[in-house]
N, C-alpha and C positions, 0 to 999 in steps of 0.2 A: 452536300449535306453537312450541317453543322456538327462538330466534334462534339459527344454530350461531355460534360464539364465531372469532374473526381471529385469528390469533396469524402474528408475524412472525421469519423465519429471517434472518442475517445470515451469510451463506456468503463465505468465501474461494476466490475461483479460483484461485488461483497466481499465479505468475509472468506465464503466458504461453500455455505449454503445455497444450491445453485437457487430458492424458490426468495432468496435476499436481495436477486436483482431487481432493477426498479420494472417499470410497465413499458415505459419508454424504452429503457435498455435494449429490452426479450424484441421488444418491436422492432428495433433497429436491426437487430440480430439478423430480422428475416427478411430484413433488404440489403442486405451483405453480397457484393462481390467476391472483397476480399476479407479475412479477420487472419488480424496478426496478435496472437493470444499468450498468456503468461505462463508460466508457472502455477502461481498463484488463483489463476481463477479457473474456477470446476468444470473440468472438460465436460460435463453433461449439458451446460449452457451452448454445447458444440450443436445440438440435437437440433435448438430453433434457428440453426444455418440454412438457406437452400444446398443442396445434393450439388452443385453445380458452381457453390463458392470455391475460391482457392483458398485452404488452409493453412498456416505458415506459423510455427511453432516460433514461440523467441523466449522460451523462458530463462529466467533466472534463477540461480542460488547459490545460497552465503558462498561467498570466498570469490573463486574463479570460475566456478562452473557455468560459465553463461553458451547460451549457445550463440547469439549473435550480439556482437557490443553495442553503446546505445547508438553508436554514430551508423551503424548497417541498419538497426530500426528506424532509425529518422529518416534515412535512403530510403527504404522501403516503402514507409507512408507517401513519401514525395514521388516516388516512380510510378506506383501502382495508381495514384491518385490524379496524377498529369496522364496518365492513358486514358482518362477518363471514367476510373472506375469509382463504385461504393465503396471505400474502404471502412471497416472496423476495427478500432487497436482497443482487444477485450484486455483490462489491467484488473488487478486485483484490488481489492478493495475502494478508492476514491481515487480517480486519475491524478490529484492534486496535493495530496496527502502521503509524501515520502512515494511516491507513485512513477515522478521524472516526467508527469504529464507536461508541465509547464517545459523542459526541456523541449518535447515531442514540437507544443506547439508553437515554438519559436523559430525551428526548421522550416515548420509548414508555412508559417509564416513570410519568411525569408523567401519562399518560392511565390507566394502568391495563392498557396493552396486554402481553397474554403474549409475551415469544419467547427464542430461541433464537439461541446465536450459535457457527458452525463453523469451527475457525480453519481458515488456508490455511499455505500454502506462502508465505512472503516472500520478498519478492528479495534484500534484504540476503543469505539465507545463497544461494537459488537462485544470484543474479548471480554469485556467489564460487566456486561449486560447477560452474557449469557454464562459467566459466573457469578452469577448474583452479586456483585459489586456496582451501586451506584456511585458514577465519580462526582457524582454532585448530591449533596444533601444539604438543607438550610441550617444544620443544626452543627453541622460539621465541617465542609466548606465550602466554598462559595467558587473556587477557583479552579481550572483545568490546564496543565500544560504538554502538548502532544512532541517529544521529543526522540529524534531519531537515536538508536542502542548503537549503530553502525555511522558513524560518520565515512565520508570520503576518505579513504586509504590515501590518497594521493595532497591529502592536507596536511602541512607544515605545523599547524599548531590546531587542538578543539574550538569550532567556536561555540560551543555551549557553555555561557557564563555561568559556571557551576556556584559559585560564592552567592549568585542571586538567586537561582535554582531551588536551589536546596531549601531557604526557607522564604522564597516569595510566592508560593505556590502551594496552595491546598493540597490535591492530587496531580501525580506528576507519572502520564501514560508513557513508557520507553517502548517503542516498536524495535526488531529484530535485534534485541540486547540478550540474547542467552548468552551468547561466546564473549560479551564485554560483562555480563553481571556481576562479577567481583568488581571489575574497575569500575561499575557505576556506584553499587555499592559505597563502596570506599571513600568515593570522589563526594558525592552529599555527605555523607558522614561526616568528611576532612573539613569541608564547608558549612556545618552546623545543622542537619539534620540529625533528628535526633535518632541512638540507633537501634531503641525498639518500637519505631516506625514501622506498622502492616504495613504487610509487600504479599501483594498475591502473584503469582508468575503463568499464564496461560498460554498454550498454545495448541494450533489448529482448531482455534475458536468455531462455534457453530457449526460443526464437522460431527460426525459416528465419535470421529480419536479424538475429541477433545480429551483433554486434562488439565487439571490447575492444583498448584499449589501452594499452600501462605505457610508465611514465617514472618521473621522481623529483618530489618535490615541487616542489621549485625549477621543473620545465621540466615539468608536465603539462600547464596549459593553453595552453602553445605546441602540443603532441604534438598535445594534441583538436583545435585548431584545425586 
């Protein structure tokens, strides 16, 4: 009898909002073996599992608190997936989008593993959307730039060309920047943004807890504080 073949899904939950995942996503869901899930994406997405999947926590957050590194999720997609199972790696927001989706799938790769990847909903445009903030308006500007607030710890110098940054860019999205907000702040500023520039600051967008709040660049992370 022929070995049935693993092939691994890499689904976007959204935001936040378990009802933001796509159709496709929820669908995949419930032909899951296994789902290896985030932090970030709403455990009630757990519900359209079968009773009978293997569940495997791997979430992240800020700093160190990870509970497995990426190099043990990338093992895991490839183990569980060479035994021949359904795998799903549920991430938050767009597996592709500051996500480490494209990390995932260069492992699987490497092995020969089949899969598939479902984008999500990101918070860059959800956070902005569900604060009533359009980052795009014809009258005001025309441009978007989605920038990680977290770069790799383990890098020697930023590569975020802040000098072009700053003023080559309409609206300028920073994901997981609360603990860098001053240094972002700062760093436009120092590079020619100008510093009563609206900054609106959201988090756990499309959630019960959201919050948001605006100021100007000059005085945002007094406001958040």
């Amino acid at each position: 009898m022929e070995k049935q073949k693993g092939k691994v899904y890499l689904i976007g939950a959204g935001p936040g909002d378990p009802e933001l995942i796509t159709v496709k996503g929820r669908r995949l869901l419930g032909r899951a073996q296994v789902v290896v899930y985030d932090y970030l994406a709403n455990k009630k997405l757990l519900a359209h599992v079968p009773e009978s999947a293997l569940l495997i926590y791997a979430g992240k957050k800020g700093g160190s608190q990870h509970t497995h590194s990426q190099a043990e999720i990338n093992q895991m997609l490839v183990d569980h997936a060479l035994a021949g199972k359904i795998v799903v790696r549920l991430k938050g927001g767009d597996p592709f989008i500051f996500g480490r989706g494209g990390e995932e799938i260069e492992e699987l790769a490497s092995y020969g593993v089949s899969f598939e990847v479902v984008p999500g909903v990101t918070s860059a445009t959800a956070a902005a959307t569900y604060a009533g903030v359009p980052i795009t308006h014809r009258r005001f500007t025309s441009s978007v730039a989605f920038v990680t607030g977290h770069e790799d710890p383990d890098k020697k110098e930023s590569r975020i060309a802040w000098d072009k940054l700053a003023t080559g860019v309409g609206t300028i999205v920073f994901y997981m920047g609360i603990k860098n907000l001053p240094h972002i702040a700062e760093n436009l500023i120092r590079n020619g943004r100008a510093p009563q520039t609206p900054v609106a600051v959201v988090r756990w967008a499309s959630t019960p807890q959201q919050r948001s709040v605006v100021g100007t660049l000059a005085d945002i992370a007094e406001v958040v504080k």
